[in-house]
PyMOL CGO cylinders between C-alpha atoms (Angstrom):
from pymol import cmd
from pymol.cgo import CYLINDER

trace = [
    CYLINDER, 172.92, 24.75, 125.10, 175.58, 26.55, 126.50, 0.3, 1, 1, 1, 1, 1, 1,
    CYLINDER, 175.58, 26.55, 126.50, 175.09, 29.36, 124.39, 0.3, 1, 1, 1, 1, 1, 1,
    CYLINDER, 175.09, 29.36, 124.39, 171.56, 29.73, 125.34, 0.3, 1, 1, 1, 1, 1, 1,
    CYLINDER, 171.56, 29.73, 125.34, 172.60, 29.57, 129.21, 0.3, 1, 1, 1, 1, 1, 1,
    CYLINDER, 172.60, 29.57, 129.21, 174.79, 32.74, 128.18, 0.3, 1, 1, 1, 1, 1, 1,
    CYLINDER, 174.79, 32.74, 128.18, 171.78, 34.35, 126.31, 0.3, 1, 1, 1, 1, 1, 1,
    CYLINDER, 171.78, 34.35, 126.31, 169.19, 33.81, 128.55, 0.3, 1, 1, 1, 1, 1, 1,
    CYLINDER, 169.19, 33.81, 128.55, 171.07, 33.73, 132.07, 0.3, 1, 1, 1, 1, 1, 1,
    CYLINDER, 171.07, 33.73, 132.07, 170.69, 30.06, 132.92, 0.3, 1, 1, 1, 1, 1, 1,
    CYLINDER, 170.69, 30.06, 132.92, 170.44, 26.91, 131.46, 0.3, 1, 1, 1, 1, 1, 1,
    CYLINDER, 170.44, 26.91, 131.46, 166.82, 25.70, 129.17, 0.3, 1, 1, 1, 1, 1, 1,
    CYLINDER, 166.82, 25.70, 129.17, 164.90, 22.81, 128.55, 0.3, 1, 1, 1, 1, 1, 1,
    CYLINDER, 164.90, 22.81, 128.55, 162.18, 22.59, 127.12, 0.3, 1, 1, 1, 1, 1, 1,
    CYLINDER, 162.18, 22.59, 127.12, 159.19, 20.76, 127.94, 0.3, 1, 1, 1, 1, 1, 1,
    CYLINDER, 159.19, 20.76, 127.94, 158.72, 18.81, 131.69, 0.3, 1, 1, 1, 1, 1, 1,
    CYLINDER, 158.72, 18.81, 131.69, 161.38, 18.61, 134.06, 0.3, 1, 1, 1, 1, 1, 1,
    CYLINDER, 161.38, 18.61, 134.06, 161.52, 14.78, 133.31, 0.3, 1, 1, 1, 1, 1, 1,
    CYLINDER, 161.52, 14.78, 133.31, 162.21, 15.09, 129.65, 0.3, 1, 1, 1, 1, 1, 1,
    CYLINDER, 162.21, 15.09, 129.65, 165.58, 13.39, 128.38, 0.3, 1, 1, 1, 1, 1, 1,
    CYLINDER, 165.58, 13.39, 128.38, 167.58, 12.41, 125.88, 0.3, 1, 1, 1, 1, 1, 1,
    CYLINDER, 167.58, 12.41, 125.88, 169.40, 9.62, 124.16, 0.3, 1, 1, 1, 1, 1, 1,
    CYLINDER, 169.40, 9.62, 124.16, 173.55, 10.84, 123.78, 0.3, 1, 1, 1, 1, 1, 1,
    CYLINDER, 173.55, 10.84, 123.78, 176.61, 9.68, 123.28, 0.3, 1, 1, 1, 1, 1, 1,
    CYLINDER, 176.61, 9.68, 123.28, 180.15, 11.25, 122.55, 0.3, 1, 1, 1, 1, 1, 1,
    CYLINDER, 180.15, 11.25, 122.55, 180.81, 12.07, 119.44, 0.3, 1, 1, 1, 1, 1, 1,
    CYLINDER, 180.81, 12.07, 119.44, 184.22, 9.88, 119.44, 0.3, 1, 1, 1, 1, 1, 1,
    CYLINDER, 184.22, 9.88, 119.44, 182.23, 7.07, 120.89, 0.3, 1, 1, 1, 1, 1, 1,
    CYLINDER, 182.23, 7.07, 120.89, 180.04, 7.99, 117.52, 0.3, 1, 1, 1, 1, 1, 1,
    CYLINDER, 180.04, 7.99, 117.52, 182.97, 7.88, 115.25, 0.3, 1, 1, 1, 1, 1, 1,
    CYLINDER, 182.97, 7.88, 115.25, 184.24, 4.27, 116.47, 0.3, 1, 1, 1, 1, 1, 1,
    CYLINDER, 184.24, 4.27, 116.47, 180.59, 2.53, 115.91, 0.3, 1, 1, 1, 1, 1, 1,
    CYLINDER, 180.59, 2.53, 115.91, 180.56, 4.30, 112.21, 0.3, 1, 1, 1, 1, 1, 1,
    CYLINDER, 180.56, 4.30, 112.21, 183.62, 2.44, 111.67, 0.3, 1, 1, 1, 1, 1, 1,
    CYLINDER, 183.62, 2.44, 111.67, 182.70, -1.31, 112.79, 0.3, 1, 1, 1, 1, 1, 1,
    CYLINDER, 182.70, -1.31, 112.79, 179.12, -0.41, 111.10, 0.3, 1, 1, 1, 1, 1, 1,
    CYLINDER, 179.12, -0.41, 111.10, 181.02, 0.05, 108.09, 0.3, 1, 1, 1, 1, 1, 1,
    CYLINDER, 181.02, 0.05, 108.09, 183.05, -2.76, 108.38, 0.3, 1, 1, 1, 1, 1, 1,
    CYLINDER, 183.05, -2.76, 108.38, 180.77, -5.30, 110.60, 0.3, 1, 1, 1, 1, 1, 1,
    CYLINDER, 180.77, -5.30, 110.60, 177.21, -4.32, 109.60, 0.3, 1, 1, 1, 1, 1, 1,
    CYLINDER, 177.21, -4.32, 109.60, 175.01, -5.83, 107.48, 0.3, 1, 1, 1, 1, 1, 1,
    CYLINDER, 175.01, -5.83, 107.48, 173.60, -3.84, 104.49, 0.3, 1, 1, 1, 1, 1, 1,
    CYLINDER, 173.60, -3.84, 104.49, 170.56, -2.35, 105.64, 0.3, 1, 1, 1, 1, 1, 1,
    CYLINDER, 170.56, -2.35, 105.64, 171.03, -3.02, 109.19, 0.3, 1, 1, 1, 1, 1, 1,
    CYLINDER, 171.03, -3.02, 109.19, 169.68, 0.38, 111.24, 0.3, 1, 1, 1, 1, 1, 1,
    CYLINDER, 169.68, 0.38, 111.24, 171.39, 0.89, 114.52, 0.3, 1, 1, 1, 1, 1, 1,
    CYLINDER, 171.39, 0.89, 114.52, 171.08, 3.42, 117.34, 0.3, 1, 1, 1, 1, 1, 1,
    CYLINDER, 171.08, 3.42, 117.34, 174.35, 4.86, 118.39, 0.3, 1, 1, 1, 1, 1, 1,
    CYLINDER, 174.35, 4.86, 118.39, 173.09, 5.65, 122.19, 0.3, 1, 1, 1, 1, 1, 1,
    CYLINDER, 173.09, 5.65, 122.19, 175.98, 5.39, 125.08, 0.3, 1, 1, 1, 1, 1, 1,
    CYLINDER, 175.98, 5.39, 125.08, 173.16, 6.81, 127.31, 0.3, 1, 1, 1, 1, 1, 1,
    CYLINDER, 173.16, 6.81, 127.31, 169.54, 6.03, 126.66, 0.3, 1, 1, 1, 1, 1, 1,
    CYLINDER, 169.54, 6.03, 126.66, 167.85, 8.22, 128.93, 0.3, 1, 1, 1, 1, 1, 1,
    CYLINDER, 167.85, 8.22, 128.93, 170.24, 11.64, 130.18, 0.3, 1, 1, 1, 1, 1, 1,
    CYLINDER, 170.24, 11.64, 130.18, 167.25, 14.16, 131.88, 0.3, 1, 1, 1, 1, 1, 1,
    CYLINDER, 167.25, 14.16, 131.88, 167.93, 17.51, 129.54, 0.3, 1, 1, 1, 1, 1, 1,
    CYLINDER, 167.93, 17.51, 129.54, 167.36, 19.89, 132.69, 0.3, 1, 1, 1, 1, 1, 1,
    CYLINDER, 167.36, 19.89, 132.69, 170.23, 18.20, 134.01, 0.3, 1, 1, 1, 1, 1, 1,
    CYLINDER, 170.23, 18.20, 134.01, 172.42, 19.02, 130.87, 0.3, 1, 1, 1, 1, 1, 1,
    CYLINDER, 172.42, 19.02, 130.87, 170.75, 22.22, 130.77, 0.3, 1, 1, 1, 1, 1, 1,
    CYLINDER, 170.75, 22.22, 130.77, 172.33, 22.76, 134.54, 0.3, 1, 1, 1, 1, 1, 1,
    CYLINDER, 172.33, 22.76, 134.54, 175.84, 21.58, 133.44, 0.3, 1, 1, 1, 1, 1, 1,
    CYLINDER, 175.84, 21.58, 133.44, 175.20, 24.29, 130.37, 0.3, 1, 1, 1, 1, 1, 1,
    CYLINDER, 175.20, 24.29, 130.37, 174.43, 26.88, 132.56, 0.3, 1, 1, 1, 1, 1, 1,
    CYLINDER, 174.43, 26.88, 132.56, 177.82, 25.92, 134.71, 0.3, 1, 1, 1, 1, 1, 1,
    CYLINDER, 177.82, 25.92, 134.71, 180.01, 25.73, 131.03, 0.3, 1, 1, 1, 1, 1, 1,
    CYLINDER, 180.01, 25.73, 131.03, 178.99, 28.90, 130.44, 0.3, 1, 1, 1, 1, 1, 1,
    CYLINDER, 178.99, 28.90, 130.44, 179.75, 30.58, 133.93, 0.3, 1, 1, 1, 1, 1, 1,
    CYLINDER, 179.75, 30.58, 133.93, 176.74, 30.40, 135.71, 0.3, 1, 1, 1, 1, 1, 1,
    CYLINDER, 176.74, 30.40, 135.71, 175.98, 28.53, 139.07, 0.3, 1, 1, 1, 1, 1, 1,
    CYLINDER, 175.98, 28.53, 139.07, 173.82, 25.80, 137.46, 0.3, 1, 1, 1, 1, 1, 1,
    CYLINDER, 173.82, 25.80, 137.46, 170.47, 27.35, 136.53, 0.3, 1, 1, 1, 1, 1, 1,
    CYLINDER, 170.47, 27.35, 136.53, 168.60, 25.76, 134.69, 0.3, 1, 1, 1, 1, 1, 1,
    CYLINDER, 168.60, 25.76, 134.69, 164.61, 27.00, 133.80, 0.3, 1, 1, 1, 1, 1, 1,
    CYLINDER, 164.61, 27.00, 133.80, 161.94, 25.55, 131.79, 0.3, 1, 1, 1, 1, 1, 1,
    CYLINDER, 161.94, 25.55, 131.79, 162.22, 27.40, 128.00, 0.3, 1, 1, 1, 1, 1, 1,
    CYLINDER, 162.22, 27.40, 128.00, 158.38, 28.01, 127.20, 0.3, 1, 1, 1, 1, 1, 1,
    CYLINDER, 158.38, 28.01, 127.20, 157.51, 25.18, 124.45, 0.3, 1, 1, 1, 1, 1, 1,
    CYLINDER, 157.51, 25.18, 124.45, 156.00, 28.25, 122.65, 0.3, 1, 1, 1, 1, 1, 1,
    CYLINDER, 156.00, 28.25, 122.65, 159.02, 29.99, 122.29, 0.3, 1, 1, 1, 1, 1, 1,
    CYLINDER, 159.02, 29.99, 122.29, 161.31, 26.61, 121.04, 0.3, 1, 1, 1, 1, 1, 1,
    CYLINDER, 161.31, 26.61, 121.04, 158.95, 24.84, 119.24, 0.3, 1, 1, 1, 1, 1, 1,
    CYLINDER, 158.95, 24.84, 119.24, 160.71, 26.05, 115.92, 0.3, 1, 1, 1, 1, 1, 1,
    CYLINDER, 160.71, 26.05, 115.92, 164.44, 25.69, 117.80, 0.3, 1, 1, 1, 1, 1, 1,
    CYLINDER, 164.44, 25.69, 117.80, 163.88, 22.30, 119.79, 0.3, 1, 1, 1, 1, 1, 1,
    CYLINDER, 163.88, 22.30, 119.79, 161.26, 20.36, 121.48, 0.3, 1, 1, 1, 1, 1, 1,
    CYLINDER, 161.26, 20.36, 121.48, 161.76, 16.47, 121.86, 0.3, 1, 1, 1, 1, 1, 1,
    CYLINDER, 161.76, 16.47, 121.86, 162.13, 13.78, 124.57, 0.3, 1, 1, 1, 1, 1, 1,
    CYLINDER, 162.13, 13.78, 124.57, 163.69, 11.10, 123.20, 0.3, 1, 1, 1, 1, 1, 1,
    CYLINDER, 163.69, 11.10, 123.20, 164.50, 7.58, 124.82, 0.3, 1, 1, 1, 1, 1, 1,
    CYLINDER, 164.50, 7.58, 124.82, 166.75, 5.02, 122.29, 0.3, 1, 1, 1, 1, 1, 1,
    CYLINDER, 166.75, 5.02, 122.29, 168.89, 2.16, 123.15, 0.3, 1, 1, 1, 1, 1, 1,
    CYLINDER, 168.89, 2.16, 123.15, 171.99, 1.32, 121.68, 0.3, 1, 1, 1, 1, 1, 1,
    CYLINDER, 171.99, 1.32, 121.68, 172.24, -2.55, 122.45, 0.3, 1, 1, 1, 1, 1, 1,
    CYLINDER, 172.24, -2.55, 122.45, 171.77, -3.90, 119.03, 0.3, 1, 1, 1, 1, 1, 1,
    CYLINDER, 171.77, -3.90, 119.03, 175.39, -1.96, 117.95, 0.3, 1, 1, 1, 1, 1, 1,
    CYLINDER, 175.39, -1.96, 117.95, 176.94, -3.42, 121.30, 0.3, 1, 1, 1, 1, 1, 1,
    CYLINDER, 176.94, -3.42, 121.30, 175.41, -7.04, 120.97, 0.3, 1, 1, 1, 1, 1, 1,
    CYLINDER, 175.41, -7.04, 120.97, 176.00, -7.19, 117.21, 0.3, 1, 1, 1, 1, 1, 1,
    CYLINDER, 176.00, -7.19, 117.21, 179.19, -5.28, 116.41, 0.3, 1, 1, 1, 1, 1, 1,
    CYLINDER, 179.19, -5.28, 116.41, 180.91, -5.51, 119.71, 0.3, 1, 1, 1, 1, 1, 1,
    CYLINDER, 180.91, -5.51, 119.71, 180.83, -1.44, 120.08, 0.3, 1, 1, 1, 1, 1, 1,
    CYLINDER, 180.83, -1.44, 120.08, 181.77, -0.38, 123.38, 0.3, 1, 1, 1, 1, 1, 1,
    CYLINDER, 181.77, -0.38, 123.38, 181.17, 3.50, 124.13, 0.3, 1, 1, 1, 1, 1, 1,
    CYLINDER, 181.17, 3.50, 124.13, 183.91, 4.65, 126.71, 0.3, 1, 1, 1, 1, 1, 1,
    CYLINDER, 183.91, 4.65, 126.71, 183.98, 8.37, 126.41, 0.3, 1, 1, 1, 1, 1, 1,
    CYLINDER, 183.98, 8.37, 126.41, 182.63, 9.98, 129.41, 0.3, 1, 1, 1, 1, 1, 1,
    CYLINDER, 182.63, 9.98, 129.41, 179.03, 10.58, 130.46, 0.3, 1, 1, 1, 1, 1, 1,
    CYLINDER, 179.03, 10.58, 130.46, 177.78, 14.23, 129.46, 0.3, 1, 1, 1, 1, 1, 1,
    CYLINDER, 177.78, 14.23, 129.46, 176.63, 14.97, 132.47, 0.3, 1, 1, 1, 1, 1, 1,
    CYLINDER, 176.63, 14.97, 132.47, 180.39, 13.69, 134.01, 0.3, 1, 1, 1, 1, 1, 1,
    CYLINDER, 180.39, 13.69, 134.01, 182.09, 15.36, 131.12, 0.3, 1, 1, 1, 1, 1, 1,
    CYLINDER, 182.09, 15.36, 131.12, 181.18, 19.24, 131.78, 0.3, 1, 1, 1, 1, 1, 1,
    CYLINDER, 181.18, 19.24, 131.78, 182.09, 21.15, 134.46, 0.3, 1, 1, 1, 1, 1, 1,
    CYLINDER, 182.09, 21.15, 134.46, 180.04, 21.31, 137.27, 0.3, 1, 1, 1, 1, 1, 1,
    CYLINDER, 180.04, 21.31, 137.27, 177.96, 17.92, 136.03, 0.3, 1, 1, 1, 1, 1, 1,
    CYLINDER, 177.96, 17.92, 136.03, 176.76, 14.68, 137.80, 0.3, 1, 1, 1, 1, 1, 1,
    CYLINDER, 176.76, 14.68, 137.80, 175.89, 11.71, 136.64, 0.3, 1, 1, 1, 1, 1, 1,
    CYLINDER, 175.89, 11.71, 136.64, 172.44, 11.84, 136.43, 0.3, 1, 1, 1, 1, 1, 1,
]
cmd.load_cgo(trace, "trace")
């Protein structure tokens, strides 16, 4: 996203400005794979989600501020990023937390790039 913010001159979402995302931090990621691996039962699906809903103009703000700007962020036209990106997803992660004890502790996204808030 941050290279888009450079490309384009602020930071894009697509879709409403109430669309968001599920995330989590990729070292967060790394530590469930690891008691999934080791914990899990075969067959067992789990969401890794730190954050279940994170609104994506807000990253797209804290994109906009990674990549220099003053925290822009405009609505991408869903005809233009429909073959780039176009979702608004909301997952939990509770079953990996109640079931394998996985604690995400890496900071929020939103906390973790310059300029963000936690949203």
């Amino acid at each position: 996203m941050t290279g888009w913010a450079r490309e384009h001159g602020a930071g894009r979402y697509v879709g409403p400005v109430a669309t968001r995302w599920p995330m989590v931090h990729v070292d967060d990621l790394a530590e469930l794979y690891v008691l999934a691996v080791t914990k899990a039962h075969p067959g067992d699906v789990l969401h890794g989600v730190a954050w279940e809903s994170v609104p994506v103009a807000a990253v797209a703000a804290a994109a906009d501020i990674a990549a220099g700007g003053i925290g822009r962020a405009e609505p991408w036209p869903l005809t233009e990023a429909t073959e780039v990106l176009a979702l608004d997803q909301v997952v939990a992660g509770r079953r990996a937390v109640d079931e394998l004890g996985w604690q995400p502790s890496r900071p929020y996204v939103l906390t973790n790039t310059p300029g963000g808030t936690r949203g």
